[in-house]
Backbone as CSV, one residue per row, in Angstrom:
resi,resn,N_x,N_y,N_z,CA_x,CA_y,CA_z,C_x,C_y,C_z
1,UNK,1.124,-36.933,8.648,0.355,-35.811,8.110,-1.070,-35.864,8.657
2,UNK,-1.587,-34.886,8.918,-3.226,-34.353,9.765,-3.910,-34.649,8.557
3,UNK,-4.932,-34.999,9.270,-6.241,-35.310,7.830,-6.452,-34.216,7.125
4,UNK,-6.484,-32.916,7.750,-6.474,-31.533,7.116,-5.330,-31.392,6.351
5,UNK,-4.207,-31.473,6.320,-3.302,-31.314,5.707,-3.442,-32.392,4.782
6,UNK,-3.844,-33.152,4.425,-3.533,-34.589,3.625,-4.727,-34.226,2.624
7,UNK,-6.123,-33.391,3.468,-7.484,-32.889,2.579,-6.852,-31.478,1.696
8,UNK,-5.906,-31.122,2.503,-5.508,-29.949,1.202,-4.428,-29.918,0.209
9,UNK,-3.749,-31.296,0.701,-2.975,-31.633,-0.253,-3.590,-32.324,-1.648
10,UNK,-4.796,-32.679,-1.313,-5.377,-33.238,-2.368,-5.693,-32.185,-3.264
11,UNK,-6.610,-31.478,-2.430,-7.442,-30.137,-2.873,-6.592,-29.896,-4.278
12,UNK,-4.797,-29.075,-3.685,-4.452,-28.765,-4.357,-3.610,-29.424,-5.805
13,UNK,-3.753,-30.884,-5.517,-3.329,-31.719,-6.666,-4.519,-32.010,-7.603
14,UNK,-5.757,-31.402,-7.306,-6.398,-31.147,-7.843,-6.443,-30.092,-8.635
15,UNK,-6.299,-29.469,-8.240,-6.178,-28.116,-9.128,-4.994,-28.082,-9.706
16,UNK,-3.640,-29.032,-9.759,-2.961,-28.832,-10.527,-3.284,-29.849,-11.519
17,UNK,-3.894,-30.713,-11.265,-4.170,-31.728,-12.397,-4.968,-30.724,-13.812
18,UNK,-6.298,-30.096,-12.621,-7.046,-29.307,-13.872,-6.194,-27.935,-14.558
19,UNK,-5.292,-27.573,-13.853,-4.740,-26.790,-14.377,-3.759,-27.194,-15.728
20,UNK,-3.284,-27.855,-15.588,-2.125,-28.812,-16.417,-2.859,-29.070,-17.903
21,UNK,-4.399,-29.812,-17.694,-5.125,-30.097,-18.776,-5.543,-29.081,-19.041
22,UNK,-5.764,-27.831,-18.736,-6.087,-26.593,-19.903,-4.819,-25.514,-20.101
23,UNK,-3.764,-26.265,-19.561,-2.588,-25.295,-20.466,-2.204,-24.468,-19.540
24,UNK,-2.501,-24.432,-17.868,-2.637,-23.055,-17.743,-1.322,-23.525,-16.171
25,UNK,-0.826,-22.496,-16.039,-0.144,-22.814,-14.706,-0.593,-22.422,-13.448
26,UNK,-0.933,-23.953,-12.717,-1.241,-23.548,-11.614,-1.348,-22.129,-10.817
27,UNK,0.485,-21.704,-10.776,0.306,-20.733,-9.812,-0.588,-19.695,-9.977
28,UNK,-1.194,-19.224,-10.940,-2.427,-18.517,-11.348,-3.305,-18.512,-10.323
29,UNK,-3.707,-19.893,-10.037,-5.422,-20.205,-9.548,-4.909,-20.297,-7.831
30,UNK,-5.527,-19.368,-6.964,-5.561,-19.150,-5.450,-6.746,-20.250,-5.344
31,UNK,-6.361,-20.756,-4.373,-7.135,-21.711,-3.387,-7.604,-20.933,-2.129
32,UNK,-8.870,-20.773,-2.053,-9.444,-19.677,-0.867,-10.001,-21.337,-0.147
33,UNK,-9.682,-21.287,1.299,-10.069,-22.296,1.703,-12.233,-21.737,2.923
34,UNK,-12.952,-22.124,2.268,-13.911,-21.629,2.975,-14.435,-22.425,4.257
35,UNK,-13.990,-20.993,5.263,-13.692,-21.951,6.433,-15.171,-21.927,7.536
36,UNK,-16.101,-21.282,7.245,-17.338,-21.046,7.999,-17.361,-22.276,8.659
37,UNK,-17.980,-22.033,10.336,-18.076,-22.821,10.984,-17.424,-23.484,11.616
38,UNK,-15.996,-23.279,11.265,-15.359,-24.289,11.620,-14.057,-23.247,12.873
39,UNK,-14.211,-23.660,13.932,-13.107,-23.077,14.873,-11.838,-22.259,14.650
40,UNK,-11.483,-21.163,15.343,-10.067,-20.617,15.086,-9.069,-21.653,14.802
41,UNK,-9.165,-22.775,15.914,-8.099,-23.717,15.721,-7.661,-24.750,14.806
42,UNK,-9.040,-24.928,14.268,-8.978,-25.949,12.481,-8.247,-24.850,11.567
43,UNK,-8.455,-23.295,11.624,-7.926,-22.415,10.823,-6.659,-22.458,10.591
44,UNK,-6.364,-21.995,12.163,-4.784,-22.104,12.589,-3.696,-23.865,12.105
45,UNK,-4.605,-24.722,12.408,-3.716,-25.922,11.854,-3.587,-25.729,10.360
46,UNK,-4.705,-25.424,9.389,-4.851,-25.394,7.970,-3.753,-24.330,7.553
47,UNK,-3.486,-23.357,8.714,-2.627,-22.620,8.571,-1.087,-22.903,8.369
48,UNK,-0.936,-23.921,9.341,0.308,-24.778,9.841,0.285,-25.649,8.442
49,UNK,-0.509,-26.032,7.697,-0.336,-26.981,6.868,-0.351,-26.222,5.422
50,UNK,0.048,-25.096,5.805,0.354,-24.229,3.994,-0.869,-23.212,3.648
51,UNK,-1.797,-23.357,3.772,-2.773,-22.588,3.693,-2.922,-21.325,4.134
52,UNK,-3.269,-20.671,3.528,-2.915,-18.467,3.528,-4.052,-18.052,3.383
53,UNK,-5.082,-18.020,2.574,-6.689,-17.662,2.547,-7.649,-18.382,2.934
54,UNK,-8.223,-17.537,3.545,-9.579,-18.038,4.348,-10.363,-17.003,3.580
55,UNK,-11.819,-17.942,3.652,-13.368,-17.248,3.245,-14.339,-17.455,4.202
56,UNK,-14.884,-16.619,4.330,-16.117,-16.673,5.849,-17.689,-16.187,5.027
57,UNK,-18.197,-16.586,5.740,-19.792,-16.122,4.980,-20.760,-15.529,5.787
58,UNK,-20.148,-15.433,7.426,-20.499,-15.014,8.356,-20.083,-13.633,8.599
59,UNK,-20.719,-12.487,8.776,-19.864,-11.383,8.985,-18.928,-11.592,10.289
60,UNK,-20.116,-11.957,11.351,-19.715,-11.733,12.839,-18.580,-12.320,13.106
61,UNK,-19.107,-13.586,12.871,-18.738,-15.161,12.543,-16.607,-15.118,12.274
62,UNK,-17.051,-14.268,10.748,-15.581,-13.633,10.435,-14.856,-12.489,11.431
63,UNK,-15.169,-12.332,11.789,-14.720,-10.910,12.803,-14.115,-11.693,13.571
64,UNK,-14.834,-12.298,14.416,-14.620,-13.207,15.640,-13.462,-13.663,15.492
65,UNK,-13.201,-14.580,14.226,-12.079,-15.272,13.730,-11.059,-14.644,13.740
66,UNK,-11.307,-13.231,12.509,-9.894,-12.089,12.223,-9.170,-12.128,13.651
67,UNK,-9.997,-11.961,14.800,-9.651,-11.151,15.809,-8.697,-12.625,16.909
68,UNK,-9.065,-13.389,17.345,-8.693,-14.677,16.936,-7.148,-14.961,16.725
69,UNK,-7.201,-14.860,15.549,-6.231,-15.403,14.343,-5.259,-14.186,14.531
70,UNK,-5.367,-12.857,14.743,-4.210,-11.776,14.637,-3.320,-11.741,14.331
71,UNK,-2.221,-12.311,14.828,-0.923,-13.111,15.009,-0.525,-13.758,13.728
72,UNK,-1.797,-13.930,13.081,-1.055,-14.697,11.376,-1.251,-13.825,10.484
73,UNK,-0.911,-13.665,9.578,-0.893,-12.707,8.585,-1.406,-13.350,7.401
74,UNK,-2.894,-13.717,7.824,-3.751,-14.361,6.787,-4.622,-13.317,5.973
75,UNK,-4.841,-13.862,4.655,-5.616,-13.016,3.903,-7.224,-13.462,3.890
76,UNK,-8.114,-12.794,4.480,-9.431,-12.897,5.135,-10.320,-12.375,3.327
77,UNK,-10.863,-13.032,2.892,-12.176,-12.775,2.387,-13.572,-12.992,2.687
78,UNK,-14.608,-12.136,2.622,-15.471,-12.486,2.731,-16.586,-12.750,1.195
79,UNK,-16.995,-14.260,1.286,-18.010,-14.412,0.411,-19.320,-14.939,0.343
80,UNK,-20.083,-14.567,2.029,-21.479,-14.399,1.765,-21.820,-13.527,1.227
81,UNK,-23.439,-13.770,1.570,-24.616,-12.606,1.481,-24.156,-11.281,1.952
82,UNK,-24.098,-10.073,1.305,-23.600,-9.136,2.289,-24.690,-7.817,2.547
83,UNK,-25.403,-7.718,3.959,-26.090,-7.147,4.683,-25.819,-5.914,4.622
84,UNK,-26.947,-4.835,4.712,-26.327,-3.658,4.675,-25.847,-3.503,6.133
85,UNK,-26.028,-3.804,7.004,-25.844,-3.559,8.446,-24.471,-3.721,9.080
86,UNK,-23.771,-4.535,8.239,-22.716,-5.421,8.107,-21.686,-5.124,7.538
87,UNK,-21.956,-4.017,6.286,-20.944,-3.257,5.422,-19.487,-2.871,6.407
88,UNK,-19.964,-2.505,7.282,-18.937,-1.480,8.187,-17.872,-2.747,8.824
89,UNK,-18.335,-3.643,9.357,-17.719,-4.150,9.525,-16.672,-4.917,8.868
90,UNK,-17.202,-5.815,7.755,-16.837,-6.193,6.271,-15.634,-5.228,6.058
91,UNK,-15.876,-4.019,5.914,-14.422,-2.883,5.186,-13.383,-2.821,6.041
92,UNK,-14.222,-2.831,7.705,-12.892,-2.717,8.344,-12.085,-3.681,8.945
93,UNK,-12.617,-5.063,8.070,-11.397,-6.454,8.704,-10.968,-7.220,7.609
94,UNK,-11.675,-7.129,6.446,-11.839,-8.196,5.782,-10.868,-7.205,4.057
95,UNK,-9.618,-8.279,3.188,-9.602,-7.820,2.194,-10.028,-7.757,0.897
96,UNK,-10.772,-9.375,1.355,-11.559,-8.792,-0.322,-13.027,-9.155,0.189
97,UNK,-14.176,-9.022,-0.779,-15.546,-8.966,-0.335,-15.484,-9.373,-1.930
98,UNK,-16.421,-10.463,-1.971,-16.842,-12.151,-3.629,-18.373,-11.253,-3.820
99,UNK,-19.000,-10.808,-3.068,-20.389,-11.186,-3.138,-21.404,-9.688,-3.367
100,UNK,-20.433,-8.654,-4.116,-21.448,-7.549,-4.224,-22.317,-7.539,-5.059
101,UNK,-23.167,-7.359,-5.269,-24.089,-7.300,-6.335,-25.201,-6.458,-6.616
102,UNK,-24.659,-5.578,-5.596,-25.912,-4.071,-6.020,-24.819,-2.859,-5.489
103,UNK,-25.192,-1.805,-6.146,-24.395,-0.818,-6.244,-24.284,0.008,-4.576
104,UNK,-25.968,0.278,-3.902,-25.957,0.653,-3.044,-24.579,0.196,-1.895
105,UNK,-24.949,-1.465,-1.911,-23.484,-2.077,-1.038,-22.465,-1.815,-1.095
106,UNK,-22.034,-2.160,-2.650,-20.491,-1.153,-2.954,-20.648,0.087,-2.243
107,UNK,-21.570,0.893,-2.422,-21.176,2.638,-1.934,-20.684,2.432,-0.570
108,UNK,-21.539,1.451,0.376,-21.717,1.411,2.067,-19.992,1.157,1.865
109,UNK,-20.001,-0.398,1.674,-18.036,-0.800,1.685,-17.226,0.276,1.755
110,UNK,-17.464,1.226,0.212,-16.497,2.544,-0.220,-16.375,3.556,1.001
111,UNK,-17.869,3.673,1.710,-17.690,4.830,2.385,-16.953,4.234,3.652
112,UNK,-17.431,3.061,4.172,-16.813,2.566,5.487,-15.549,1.545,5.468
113,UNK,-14.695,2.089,4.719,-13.178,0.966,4.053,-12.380,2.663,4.874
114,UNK,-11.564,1.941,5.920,-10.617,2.955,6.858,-10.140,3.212,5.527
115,UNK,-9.600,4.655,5.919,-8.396,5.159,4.717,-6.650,5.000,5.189
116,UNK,-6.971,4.541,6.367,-5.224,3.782,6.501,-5.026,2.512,5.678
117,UNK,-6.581,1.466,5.459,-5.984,0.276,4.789,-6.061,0.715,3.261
118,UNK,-5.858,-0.221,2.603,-5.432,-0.674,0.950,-6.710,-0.477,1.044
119,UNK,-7.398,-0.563,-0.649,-8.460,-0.574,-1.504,-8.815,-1.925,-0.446
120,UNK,-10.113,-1.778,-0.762,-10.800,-3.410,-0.357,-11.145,-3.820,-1.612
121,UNK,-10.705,-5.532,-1.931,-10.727,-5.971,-3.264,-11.827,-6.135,-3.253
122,UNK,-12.913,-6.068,-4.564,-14.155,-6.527,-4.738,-14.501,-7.517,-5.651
123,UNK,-15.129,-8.453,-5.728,-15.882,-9.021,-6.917,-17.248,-9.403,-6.846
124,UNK,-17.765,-8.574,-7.990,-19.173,-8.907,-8.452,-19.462,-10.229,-8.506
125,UNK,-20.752,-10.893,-7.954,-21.369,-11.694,-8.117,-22.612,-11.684,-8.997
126,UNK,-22.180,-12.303,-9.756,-23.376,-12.784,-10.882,-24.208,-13.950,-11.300
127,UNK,-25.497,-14.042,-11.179,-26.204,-14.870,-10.809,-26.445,-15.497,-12.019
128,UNK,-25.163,-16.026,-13.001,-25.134,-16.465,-14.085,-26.110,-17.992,-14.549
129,UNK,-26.924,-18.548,-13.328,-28.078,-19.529,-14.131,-29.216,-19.348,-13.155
130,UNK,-29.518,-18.051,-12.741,-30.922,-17.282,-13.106,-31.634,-17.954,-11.773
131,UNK,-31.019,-18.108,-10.327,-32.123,-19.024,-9.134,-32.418,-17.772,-8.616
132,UNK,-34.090,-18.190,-8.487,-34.358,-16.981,-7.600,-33.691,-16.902,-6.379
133,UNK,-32.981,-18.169,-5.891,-32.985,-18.373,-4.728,-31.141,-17.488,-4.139
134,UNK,-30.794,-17.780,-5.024,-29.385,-17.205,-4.691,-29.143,-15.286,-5.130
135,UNK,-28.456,-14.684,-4.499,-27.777,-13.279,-4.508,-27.100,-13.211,-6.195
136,UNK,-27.140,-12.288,-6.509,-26.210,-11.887,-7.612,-26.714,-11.510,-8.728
137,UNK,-26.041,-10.438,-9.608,-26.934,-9.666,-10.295,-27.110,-10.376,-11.830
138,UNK,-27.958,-9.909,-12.630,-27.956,-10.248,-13.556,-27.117,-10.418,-14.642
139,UNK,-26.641,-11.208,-15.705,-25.770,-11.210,-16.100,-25.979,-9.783,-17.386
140,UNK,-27.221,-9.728,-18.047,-27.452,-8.537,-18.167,-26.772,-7.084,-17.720
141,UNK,-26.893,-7.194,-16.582,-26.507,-5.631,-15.827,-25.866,-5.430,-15.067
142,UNK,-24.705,-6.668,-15.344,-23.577,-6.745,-14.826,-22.525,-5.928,-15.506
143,UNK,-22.114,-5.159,-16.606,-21.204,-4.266,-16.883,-21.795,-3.005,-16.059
144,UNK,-23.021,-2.481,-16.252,-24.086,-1.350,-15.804,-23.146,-1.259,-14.309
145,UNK,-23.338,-2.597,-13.479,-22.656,-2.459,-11.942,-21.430,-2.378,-12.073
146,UNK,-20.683,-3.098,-12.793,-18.974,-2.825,-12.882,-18.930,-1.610,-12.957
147,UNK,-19.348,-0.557,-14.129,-18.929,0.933,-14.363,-19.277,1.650,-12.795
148,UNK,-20.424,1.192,-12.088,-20.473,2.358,-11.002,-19.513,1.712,-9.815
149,UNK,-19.147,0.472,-10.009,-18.284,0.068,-8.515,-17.102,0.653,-8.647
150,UNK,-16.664,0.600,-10.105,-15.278,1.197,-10.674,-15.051,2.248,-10.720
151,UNK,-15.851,3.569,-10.105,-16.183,4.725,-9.899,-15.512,4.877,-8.639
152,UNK,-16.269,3.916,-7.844,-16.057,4.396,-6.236,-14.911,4.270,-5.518
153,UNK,-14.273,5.166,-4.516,-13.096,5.570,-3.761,-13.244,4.187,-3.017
154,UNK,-11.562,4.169,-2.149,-11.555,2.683,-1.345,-11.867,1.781,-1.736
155,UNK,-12.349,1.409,-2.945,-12.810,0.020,-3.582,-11.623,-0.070,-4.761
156,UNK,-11.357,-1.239,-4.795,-10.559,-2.379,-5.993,-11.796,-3.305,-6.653
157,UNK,-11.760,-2.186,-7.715,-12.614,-3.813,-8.462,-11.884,-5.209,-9.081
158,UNK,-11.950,-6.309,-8.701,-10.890,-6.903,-9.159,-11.343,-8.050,-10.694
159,UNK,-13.020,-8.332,-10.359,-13.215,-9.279,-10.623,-14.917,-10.107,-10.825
160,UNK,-15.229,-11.294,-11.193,-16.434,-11.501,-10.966,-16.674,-12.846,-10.434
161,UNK,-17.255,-13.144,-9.446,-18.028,-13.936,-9.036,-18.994,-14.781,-9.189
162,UNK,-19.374,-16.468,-8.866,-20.469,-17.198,-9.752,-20.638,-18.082,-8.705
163,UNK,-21.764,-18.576,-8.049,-22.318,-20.151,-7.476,-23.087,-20.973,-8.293
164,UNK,-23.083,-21.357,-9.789,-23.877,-21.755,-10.217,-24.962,-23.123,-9.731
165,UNK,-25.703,-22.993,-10.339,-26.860,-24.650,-9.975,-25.793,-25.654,-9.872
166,UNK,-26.259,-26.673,-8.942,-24.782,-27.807,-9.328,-25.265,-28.759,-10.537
167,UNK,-24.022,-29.411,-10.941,-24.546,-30.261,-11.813,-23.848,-31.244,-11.641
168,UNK,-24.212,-32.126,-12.514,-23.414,-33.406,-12.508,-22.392,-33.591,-13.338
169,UNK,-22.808,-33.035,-14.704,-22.174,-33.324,-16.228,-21.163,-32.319,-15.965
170,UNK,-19.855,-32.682,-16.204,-18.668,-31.115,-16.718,-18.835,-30.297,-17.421
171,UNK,-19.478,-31.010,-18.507,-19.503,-30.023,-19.828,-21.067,-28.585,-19.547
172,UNK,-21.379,-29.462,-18.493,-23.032,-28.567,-17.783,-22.242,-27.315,-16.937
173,UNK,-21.500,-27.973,-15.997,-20.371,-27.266,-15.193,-19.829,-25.815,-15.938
174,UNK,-18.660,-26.218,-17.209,-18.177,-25.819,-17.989,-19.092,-24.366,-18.473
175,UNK,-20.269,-24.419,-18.525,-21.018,-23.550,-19.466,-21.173,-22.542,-18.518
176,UNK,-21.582,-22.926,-17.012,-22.333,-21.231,-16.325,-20.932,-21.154,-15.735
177,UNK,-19.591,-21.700,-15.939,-18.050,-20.677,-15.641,-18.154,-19.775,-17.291
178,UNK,-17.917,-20.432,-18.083,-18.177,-19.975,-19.412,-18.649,-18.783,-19.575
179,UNK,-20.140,-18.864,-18.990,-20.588,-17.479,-19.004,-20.232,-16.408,-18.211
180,UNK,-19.484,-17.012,-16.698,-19.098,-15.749,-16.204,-17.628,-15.632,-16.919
181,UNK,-16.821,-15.831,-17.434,-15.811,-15.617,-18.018,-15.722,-14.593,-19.115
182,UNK,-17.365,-14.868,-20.115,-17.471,-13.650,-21.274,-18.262,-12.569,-20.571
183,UNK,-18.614,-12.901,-19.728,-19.055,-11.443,-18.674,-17.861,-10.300,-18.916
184,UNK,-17.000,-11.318,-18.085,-15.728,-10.720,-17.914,-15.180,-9.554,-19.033
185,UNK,-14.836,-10.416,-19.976,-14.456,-9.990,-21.212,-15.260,-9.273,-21.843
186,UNK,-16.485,-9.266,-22.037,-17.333,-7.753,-21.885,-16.571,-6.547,-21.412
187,UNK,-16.735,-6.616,-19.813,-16.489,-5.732,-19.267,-15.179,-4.784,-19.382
188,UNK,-14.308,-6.344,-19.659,-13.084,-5.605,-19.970,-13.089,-4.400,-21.614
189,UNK,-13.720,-5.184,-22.406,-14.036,-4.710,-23.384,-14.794,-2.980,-23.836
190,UNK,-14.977,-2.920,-22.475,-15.276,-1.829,-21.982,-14.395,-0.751,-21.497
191,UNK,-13.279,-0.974,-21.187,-12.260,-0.566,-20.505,-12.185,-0.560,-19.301
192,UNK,-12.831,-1.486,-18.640,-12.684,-1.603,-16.848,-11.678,-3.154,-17.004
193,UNK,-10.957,-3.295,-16.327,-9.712,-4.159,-16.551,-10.064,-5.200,-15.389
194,UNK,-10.383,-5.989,-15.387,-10.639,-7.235,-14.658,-9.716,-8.540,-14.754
195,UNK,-9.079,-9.113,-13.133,-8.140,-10.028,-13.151,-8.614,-11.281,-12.330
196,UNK,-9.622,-11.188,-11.935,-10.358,-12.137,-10.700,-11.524,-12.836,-11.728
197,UNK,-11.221,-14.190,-11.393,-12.745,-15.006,-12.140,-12.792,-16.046,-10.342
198,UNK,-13.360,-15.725,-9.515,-13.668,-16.306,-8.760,-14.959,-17.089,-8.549
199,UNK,-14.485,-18.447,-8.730,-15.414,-19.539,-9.219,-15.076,-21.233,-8.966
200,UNK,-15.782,-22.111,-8.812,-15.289,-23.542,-8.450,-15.384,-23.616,-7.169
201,UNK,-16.284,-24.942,-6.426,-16.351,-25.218,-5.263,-15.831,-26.814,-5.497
202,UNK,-15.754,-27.183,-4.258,-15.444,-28.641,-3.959,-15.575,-29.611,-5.215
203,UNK,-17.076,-29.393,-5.380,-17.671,-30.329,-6.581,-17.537,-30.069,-8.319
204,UNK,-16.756,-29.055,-8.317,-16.609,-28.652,-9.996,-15.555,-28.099,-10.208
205,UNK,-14.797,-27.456,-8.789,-13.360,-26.751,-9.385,-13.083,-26.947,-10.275
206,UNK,-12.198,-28.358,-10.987,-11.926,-29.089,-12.186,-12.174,-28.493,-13.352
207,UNK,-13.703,-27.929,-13.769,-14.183,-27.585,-14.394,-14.319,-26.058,-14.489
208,UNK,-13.978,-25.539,-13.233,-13.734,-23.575,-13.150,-12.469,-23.387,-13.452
209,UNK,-11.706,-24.526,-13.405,-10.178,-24.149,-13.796,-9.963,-24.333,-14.900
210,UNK,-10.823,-25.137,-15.784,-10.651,-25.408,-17.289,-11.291,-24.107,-17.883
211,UNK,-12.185,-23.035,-17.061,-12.835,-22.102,-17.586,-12.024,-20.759,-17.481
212,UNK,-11.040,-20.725,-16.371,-10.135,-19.606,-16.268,-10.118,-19.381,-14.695
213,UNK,-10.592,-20.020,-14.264,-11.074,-19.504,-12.778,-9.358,-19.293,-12.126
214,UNK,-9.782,-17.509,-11.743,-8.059,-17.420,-10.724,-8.358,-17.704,-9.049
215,UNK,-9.723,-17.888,-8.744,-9.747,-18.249,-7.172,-10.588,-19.624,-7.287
216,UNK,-10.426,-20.235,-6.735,-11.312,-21.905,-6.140,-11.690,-21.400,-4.734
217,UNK,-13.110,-21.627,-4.211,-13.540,-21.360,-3.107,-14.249,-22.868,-2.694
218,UNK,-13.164,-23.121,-2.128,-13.036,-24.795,-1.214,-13.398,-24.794,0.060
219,UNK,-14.775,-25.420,0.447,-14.941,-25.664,2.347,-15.070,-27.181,2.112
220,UNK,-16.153,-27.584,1.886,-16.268,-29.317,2.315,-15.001,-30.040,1.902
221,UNK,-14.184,-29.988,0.684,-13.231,-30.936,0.388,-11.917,-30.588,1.373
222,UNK,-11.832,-29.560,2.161,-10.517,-29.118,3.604,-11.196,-29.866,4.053
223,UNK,-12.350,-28.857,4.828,-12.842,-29.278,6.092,-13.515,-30.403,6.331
224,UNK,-13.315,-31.524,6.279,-14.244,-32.708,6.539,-15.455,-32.805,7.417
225,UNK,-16.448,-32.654,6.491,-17.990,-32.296,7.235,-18.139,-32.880,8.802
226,UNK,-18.585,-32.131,9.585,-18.721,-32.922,10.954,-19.950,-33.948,10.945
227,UNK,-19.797,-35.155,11.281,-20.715,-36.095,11.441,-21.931,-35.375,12.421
């Protein structure tokens, strides 16, 4: 077995471990493997070794790849920063987009999503422990953005999005999934129907899966950092 394959076999005995301890069945929680940086051909083996989603944070970066990769019938998300400049491209390669967080962007996606493909899936990002430094909207005025994304043509709203501060403690972990989870349930509460809690990196999955999380967005624990 390839070190990649042996890194995602873990990955995912990870997530069944955390899944198991909150009751919940695995097959629920998608493993998005985040592959930035790393060559068509690490893709393509991760591919060979079971792996179906990829996440890019690069628009170009992702393009390059889609185009690349053709031949597999991989499911491409994108979950950087997303540029207005960039929208167009984003709608026309990529199926879901993690990282909207202002309405204007949604509109760009809506208007430039071909009408031969499917909805492009979306999820709000919410900047659920408040860094200036990171994208995502307030947890505040996060239903406010659900109602107008859930408006717009060519868009799937699916869901919400979180990078919280890291921490050390679980139970620290536990709290900013927590909060994007009653986001959620807000919103739903609202009547916009939400199925995506996309949340958990390398260092806390464990703890996004004890919170509900249906996507894990995994790069360092696949890809073994390059020296």
């Amino acid at each position: 077995m390839s070190t990649l394959a042996s890194a995602l076999q873990s990955v995912r005995e990870r997530i069944d471990r955390a899944a198991r301890a909150a009751g919940r069945d695995a097959s629920e929680i998608q493993l998005l493997a985040v592959s930035k940086t790393w060559p068509a051909p690490r893709l393509r083996e991760a591919w060979q070794a079971g792996q179906r989603a990829f996440g890019e944070n690069y628009a170009q970066e992702g393009v390059q790849k889609i185009g690349q990769l053709t031949a597999l019938p991989i499911e491409w998300h994108f979950v950087g920063p997303v540029q207005s400049n960039k929208t167009r491209a984003l709608a026309e390669s990529f199926a879901w987009v993690h990282s909207v967080d202002r309405e204007k962007i949604a509109a760009r996606l809506s208007a430039a999503r071909p009408p031969d493909l499917p909805p492009l899936d979306i999820c709000l990002q919410v900047n659920v422990s408040g860094e200036a430094t990171k994208g995502g909207v307030a947890p505040a005025d996060a239903c406010a953005l659900a109602r107008a994304v859930a408006s717009l043509p060519h868009l799937r709203l699916r869901g919400l999005m979180a990078i919280p501060r890291p921490e050390r403690d679980e139970a620290a972990q536990r709290h900013w999934f927590r909060m994007l989870r009653e986001i959620k349930d807000r919103i739903g509460a609202e009547g916009i129907a939400l199925d995506t809690l996309s949340m958990g990196m390398s260092d806390d999955l464990e703890a996004a899966v004890l919170e509900g999380a249906t996507i894990v967005r995994v790069g360092t624990a696949i890809f073994v950092p390059r020296r």
